[in-house]
BAMARVEX-890443 format. One record per residue: x, z, y of N, C-alpha, C, CB in turn; residue in three letters. Coordinates in steps of 0.001 Angstrom, whole numbers, plus 500000, padded with zeros to 6 digits. Glycine has a CB too. Layout:
BEGIN
XZYXZYXZYXZYALA...
***
This chain:
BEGIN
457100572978498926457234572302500203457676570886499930458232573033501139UNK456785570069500529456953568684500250457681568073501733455359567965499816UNK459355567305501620459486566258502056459362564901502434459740566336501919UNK458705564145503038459033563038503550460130562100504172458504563126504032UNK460168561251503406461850560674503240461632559331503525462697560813501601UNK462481558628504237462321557271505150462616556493503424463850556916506908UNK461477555343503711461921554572502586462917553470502884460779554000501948UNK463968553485502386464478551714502751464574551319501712465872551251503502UNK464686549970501610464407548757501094465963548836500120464119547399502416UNK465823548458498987467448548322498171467887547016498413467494548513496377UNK469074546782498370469598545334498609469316544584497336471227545265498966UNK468725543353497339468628542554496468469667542442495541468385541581496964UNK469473542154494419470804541936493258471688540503493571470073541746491430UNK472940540659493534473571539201493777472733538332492574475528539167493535UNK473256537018493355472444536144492319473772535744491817471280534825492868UNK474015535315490332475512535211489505475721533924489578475624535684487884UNK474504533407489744474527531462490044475383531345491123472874530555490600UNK475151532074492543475528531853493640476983531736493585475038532734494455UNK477489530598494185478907530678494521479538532015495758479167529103495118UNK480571532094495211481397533483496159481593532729497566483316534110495416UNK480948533372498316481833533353499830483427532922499717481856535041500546UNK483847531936500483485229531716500221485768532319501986485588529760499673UNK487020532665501718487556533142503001488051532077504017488670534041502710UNK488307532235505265489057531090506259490002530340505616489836531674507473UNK490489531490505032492290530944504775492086530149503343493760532596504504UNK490916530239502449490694529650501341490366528151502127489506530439500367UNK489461527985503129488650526852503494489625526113504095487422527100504370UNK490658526314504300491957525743504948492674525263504093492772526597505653UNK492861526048503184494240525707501785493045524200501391494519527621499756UNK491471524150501124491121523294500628491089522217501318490283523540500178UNK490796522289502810491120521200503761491962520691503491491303521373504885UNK493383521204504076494825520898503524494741519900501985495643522584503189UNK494497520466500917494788519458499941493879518505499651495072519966498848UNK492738518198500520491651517096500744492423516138501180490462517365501738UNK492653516550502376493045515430503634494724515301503583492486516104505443UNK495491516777503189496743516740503333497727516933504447496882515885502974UNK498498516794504240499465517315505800499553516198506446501177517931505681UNK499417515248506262499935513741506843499495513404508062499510512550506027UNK498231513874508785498159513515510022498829514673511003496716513210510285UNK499078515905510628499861516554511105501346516157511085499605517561510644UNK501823515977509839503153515533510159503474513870510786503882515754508795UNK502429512976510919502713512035512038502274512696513474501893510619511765UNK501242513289513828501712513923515250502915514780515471500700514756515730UNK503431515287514414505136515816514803505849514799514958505997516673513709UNK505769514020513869506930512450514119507011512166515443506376510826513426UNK505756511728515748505333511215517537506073512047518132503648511393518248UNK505773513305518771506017513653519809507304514072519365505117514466520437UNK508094514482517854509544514921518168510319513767518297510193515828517103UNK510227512564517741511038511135518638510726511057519342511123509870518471UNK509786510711520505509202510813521960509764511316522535508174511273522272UNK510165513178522075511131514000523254512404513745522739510920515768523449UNK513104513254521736514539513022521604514547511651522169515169513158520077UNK514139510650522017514334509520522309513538508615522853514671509171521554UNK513621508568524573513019507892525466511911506433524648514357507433526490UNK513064505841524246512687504215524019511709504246522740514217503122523648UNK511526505417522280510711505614521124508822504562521408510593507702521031UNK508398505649522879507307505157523321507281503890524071506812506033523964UNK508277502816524501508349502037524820506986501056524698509365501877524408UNK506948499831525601505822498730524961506520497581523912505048497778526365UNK508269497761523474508986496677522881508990497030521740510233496346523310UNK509005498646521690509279499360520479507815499732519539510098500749520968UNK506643499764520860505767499373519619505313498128519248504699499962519648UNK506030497212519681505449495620519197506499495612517744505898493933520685UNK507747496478518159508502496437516453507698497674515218510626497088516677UNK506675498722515918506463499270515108505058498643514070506476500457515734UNK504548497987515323503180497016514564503760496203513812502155496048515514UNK504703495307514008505177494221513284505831494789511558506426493499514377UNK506453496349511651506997496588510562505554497118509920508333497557510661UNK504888497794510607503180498262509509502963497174508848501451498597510384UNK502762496072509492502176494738508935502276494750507457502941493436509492UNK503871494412507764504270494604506367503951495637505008505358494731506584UNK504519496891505341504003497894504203502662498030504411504647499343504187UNK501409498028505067500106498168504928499513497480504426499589498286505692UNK499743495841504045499407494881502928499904495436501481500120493428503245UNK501671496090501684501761496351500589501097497940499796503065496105500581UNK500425498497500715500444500069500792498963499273500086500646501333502565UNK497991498795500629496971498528500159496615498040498635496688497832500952UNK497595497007498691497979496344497560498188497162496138499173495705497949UNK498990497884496159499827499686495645498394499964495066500552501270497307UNK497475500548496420496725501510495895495166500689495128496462502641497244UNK495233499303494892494000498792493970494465499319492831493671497147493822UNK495879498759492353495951499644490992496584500637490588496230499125490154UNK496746501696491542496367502982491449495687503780490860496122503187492049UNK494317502927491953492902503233491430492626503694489906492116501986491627UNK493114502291489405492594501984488028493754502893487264492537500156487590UNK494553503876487608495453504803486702496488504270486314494915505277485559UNK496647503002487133497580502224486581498967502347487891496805500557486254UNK500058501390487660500835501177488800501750499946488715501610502369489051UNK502215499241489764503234497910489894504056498087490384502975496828490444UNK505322498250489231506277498194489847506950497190490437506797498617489341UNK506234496008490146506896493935490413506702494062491709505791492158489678UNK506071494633492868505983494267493885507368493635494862505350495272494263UNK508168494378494444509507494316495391509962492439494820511077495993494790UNK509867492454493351510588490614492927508742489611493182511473490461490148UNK507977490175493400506856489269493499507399488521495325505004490383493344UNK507562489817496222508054488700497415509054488181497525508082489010498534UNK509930488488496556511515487587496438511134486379495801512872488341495398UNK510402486220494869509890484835494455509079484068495009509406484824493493UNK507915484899495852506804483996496778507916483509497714505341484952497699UNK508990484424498438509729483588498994510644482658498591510151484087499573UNK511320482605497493511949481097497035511185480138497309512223480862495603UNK509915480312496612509605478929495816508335478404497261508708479278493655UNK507693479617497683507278478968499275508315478043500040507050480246500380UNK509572478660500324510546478147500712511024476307500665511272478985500056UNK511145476434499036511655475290498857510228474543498878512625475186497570UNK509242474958498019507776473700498688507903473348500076505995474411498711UNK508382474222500765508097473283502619509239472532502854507999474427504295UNK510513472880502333511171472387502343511303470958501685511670473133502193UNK511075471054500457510670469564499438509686468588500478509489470075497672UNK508569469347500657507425468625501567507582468374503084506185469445501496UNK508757468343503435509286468287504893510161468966506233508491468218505234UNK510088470240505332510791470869506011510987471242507448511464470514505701UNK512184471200508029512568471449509569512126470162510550514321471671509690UNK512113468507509498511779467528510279510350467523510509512234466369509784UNK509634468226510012507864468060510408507497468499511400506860468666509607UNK506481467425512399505749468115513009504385467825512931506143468147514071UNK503402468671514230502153468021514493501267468845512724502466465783514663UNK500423467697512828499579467595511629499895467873510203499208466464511600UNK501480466889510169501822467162509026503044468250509013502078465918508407UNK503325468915509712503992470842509870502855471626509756504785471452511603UNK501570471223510038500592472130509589500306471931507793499191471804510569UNK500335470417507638500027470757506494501313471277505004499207469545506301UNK502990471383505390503657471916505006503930473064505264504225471436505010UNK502770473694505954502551475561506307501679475679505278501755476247507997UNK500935474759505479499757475283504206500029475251502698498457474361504237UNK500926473945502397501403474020501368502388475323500570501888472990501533UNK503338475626501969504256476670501532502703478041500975505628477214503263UNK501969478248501743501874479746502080501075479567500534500938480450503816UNK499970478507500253499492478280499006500034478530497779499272477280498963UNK501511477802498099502344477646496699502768479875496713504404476000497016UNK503050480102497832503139481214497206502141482328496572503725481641497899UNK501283482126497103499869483121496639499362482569495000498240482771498012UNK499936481247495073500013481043493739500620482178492536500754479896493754UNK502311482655493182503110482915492693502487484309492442504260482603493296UNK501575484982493342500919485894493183499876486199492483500767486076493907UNK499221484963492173497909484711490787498618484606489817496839483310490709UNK499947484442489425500255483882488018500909485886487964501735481954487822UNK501995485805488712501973487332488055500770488357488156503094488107488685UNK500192488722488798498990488996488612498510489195487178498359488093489218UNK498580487956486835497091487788485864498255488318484374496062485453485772UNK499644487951484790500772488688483605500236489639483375502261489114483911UNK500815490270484791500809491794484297499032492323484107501750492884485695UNK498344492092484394497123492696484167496574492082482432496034492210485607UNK496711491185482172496509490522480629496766491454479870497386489321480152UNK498875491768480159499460492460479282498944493981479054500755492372479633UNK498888494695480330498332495818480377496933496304479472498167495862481651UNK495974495253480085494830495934479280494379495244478459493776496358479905UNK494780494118478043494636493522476696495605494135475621494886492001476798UNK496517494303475418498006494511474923498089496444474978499372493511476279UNK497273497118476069497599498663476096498995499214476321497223499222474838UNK499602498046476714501008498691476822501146499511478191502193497501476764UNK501651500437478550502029501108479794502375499786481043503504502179479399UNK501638500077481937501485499233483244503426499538483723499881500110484655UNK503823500609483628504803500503484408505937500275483321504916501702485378UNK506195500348482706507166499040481571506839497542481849506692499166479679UNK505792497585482018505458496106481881505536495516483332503927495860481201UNK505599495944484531505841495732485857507129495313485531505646496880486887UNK507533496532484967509072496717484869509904495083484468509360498017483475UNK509331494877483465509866493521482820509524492234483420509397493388481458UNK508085492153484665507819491163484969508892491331485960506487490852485200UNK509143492591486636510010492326487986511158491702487369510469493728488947UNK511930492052486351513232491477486089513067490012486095513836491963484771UNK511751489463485377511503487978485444511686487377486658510236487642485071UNK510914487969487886510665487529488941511897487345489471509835488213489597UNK512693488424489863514126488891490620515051487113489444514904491507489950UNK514762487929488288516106486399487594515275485044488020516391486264485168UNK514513484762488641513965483225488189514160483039489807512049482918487291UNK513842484313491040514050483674492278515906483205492518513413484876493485UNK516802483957491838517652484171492060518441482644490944517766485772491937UNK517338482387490022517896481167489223517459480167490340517189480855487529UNK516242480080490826515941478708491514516874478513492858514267478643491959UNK516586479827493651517765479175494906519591479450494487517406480278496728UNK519699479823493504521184479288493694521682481181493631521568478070495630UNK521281481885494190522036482844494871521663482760496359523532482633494626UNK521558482048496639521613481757498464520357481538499246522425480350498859UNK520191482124500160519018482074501075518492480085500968519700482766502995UNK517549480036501174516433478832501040516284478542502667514715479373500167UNK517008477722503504516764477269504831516178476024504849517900477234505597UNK516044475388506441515564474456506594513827474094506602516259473970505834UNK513345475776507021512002475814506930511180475005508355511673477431506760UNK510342474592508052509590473952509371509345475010510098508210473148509171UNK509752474951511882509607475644512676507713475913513021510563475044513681UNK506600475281512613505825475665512910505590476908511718505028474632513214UNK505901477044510520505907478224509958506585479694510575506450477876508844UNK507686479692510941508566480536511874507503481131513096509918479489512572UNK507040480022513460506635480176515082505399480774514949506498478742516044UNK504238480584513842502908480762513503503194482008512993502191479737512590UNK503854482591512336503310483562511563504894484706511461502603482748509920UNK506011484245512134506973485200512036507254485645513719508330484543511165UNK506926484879514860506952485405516166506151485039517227508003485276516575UNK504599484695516727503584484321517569502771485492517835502814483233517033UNK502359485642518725501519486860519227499790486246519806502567487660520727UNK499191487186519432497504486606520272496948488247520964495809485799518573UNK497184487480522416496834488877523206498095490082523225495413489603522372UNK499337489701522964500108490648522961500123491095521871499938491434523743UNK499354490665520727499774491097519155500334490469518181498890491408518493UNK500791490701517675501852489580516328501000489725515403503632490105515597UNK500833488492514990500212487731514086499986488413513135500762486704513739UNK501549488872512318501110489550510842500563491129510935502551489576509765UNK500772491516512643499464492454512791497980492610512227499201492345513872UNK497674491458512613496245490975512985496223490521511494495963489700514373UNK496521489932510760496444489806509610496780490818508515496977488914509528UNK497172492403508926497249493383508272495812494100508745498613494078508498UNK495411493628509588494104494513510049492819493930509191493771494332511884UNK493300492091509502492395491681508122492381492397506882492760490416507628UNK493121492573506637493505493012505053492727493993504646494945493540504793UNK493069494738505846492585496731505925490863496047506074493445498196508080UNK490090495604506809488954495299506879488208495052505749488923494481507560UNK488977493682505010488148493570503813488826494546502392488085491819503474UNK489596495298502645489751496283501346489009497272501758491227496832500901UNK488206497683502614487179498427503090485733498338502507487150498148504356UNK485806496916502775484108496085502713484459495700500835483849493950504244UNK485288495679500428485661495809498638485491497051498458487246495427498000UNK485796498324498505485998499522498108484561500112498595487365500159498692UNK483974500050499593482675500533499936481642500243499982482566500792500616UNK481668498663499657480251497766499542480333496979498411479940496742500781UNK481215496871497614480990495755496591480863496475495297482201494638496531UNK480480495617493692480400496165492553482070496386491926479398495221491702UNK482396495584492123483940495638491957484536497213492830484675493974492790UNK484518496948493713485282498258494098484888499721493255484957498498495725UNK483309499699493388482881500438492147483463500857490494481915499798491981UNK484091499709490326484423499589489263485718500177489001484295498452489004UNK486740499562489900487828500235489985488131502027490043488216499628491020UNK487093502276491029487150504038490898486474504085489149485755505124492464UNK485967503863488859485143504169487761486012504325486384484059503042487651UNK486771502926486523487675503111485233489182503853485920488005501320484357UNK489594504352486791490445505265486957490032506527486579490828505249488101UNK488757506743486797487747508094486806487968508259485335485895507909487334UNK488226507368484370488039507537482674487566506122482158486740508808482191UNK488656505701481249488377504240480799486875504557479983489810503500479654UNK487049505282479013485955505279477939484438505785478445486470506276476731UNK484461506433479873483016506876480335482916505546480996482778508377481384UNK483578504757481532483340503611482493482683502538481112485083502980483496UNK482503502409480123482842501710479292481387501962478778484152501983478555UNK481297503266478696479939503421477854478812503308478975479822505009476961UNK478936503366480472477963502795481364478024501327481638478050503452482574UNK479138500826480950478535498989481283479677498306482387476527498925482337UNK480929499512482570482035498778483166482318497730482166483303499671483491UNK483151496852482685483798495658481881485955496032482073483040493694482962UNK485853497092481653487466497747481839488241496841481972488112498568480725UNK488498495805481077489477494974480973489493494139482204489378494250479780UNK488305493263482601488357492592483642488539493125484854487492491995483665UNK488402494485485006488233495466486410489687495214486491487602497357486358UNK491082495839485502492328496284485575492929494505485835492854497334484028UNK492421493974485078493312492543485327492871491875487271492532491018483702UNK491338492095487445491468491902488240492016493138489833490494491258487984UNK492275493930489297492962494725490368494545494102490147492783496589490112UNK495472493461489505496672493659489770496657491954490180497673494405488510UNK495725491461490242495416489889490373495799490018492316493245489306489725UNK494626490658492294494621491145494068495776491800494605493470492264494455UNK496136492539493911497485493659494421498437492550494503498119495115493173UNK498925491625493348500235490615493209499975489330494430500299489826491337UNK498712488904494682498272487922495657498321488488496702497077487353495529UNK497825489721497431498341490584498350500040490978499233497948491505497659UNK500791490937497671501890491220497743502247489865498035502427491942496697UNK502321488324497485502377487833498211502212486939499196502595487935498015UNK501144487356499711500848487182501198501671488207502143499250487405501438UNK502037488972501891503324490013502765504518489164502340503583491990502132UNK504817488645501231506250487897501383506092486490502063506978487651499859UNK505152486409501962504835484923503251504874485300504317503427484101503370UNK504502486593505113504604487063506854506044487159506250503620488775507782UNK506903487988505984508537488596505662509340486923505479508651489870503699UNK508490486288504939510234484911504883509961484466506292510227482947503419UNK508527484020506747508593483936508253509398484711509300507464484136508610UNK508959485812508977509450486632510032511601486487509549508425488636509825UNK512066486295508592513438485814508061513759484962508409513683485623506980UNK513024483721508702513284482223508844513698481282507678514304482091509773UNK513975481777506274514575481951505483513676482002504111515286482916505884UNK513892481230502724513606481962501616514861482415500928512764481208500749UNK514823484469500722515588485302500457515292485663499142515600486211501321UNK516234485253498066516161485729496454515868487391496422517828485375495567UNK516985488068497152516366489572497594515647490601498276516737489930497734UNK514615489615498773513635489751499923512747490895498777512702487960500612UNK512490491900500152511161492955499484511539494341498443510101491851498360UNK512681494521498106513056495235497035512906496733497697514562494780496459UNK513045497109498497512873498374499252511498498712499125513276498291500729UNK510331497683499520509150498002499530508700498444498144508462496989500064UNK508875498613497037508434499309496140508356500495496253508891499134495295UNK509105501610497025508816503080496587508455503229497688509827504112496027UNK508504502436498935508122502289499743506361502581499856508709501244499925UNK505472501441498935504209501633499255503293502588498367503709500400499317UNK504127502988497195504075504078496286504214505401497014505133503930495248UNK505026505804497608504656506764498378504064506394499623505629507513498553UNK504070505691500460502456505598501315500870506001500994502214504234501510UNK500768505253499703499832505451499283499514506783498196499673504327498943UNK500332507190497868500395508957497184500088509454498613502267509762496358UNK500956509233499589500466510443500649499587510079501207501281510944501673UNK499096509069501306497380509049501491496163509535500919497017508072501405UNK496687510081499726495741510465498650495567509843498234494814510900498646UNK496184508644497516495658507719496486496257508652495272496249505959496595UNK495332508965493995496103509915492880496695508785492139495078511013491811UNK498046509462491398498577508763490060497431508306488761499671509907489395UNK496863509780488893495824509782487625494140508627487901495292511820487456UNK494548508007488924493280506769489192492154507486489475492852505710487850UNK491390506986489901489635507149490547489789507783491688488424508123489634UNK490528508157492416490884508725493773491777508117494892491455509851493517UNK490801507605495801491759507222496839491535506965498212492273506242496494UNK491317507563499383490908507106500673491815506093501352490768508238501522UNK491074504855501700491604503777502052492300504403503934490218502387501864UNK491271504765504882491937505615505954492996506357506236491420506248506173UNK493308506960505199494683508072504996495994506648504086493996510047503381UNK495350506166503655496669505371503037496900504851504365496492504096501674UNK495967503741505406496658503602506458497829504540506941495803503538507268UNK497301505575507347497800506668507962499190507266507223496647507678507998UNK499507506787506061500273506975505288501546505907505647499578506925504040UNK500841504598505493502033503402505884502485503358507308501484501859505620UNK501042504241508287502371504201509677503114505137509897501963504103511089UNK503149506551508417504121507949509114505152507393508503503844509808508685UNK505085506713507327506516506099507070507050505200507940506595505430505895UNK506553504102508465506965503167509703507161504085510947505753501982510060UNK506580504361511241507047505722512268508535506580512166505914506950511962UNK508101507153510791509216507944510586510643507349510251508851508763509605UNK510722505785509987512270504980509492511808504588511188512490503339507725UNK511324504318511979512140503642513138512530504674514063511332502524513939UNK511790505476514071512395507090514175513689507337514341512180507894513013UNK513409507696512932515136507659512327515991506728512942515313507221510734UNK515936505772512828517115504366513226517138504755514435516691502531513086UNK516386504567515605516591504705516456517330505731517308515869504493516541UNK517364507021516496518171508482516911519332508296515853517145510191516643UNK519645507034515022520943506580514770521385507556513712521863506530516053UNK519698507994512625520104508809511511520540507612510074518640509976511164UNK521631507914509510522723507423508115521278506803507477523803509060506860UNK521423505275507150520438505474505859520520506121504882520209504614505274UNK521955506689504221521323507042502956520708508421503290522382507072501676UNK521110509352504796520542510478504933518440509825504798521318511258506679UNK517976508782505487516896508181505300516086507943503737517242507072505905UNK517492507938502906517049507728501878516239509192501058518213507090501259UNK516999510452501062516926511192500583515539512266501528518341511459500351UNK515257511197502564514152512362502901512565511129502807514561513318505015UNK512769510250502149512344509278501260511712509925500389513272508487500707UNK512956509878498829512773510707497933511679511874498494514140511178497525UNK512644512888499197511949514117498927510228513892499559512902515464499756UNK509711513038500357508681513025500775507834512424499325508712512266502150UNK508188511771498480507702511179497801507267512229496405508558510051497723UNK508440513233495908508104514596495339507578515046496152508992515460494904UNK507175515666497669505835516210497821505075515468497495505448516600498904UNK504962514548497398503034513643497675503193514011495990502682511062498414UNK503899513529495367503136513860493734502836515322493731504255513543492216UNK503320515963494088503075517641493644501899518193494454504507518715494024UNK501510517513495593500642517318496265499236517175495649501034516421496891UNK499239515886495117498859514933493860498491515802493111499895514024493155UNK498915516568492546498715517369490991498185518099491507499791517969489990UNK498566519155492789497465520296493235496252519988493612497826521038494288UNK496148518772493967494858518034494466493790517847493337495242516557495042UNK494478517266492257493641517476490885493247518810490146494355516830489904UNK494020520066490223493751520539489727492814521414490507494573520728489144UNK492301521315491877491865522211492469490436521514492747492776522676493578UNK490026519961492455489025519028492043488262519641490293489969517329491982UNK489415520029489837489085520330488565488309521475488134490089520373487992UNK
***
């Protein structure tokens, strides 16, 4: 007696090429260390100062929160060119203590508080020049030394900052640098266009063309490339040396152009102007995803990075939390972003 038996079809053999189905909770953990916690933990910032403290959302309090971005988002930007390149600067903090001396005393030498008209414009121009100067010469230090020389970028920051910090602190005396021409003050430390302050609008510049560098030019190319691995960048026709010198060229001229908005916004050239902003834009830009280990970095999230910190210190001040309690949740934000950092690489890897 013969049966008839339904045929079905066998399931095809997995294919071993094929990648595994990953689960929700996998596609999340990878989100998470793509993008990171950071836009989540600035919508907590927001709304938990918001409900503790009225004046948080104010229209006064965000003309002080734009005015303080200004600042670290030149330097946050600045930070992360040589990043890029696997490298790091620690001079940032004595690069604006010196752009501010020696800006200082040029407007001062060249006319000072008595100028006006034509020639207060042209002892604005002189100051802001002489300092971006101050920013091409270290610059081109520390980048020479680095990749000509191979010595570790952050020793060698290390030693230019001491230069910088002793030489602002030899030229003015010890003592703040006054007697600046009021059209400098007025232009660029409390002028507004449309209800915006100046060194706003000139941090947005910044962010614009480190955009149109990083996404449209050969240079920006370059920079991911030799962070990505000096010796593969090398054997496709990078020019390593010139990439690294010119990333800390830009980062130190960057930096100071932020100590030119900061003595404005001071009234003042300050021998100790800027020293905070070092770990300051180092962790901005870690928690943006810029990596330690170079060739990684989204310019969008570093924004987003320099306003949870500006957010999160006026925050703070304002609900009248201890700096040094400020300090230590500093630190600890700064050990997440590296450990962050490392899981991010190894899960790229």
């Amino acid at each position: 007696m013969t049966t008839n038996l339904e045929q079905r079809p066998l399931p095809a053999p997995a294919d071993p090429a094929a990648p595994a189905p990953r689960s929700a909770g996998r596609r999340s953990a990878d989100v998470l260390l793509r993008f990171g916690l950071l836009p989540i933990l600035l919508l907590v910032a927001v709304v938990t100062f918001s409900v503790i403290e009225p004046r948080f959302l104010t229209p006064l309090n965000g003309t002080n929160v734009s005015r303080q971005l200004s600042f670290l988002l030149i330097l946050t930007i600045a930070q992360m060119l040589v990043l890029l390149t696997a490298e790091i600067d620690m001079s940032i903090g004595a690069t604006i203590a010196l752009t501010s001396v020696i800006s200082s005393k040029v407007m001062v030498a060249a006319g000072g508080g008595g100028s006006g008209g034509s020639g207060g414009i042209a002892v604005l121009l002189a100051g802001v020049l002489a300092g971006l100067a101050v920013g091409l010469v270290v610059g081109l230090l520390n980048g020479l030394v680095v990749a000509r020389f191979k010595v570790p970028s952050f020793i060698v920051t290390i030693g230019t900052a001491s230069v910088a910090v002793g030489a602002a602190l030899l030229l003015s005396k010890g003592a703040p640098v006054t007697g600046l021409p009021p059209e400098f003050t007025s232009a660029l430390g409390t002028a507004r266009v449309l209800g915006v302050p100046v060194p706003f609008l000139v941090a947005l510049g910044v962010l614009l063309a480190a955009y149109v560098l990083l996404s449209w030019t050969v240079l920006g190319h370059y920079l991911f490339a030799v962070g990505g691995g000096e010796d593969a960048a090398r054997l496709v026709g990078v020019p390593v040396l010139r990439t690294k010198v010119t990333a800390f060229v830009l980062c130190s001229m960057l930096t100071s152009l932020a100590g030119v908005l900061l003595t404005a916004r001071v009234s003042s050239g300050e021998p100790t102007l800027g020293q905070e902003y070092v770990i300051l834009a180092i962790a901005a830009a870690v928690l943006g995803g810029t990596s330690f280990f170079g060739g990684e970095g989204r310019l969008g999230l570093v924004a987003v990075g320099a306003l949870f910190l500006v957010v999160l210190s006026n925050g703070m001040n304002l609900i009248r939390v201890p700096s040094y309690v400020q300090q230590v949740v500093l630190g600890a934000l700064l050990i997440a972003a590296v450990i962050i950092d490392r899981l991010r690489s190894r899960t790229a890897r």
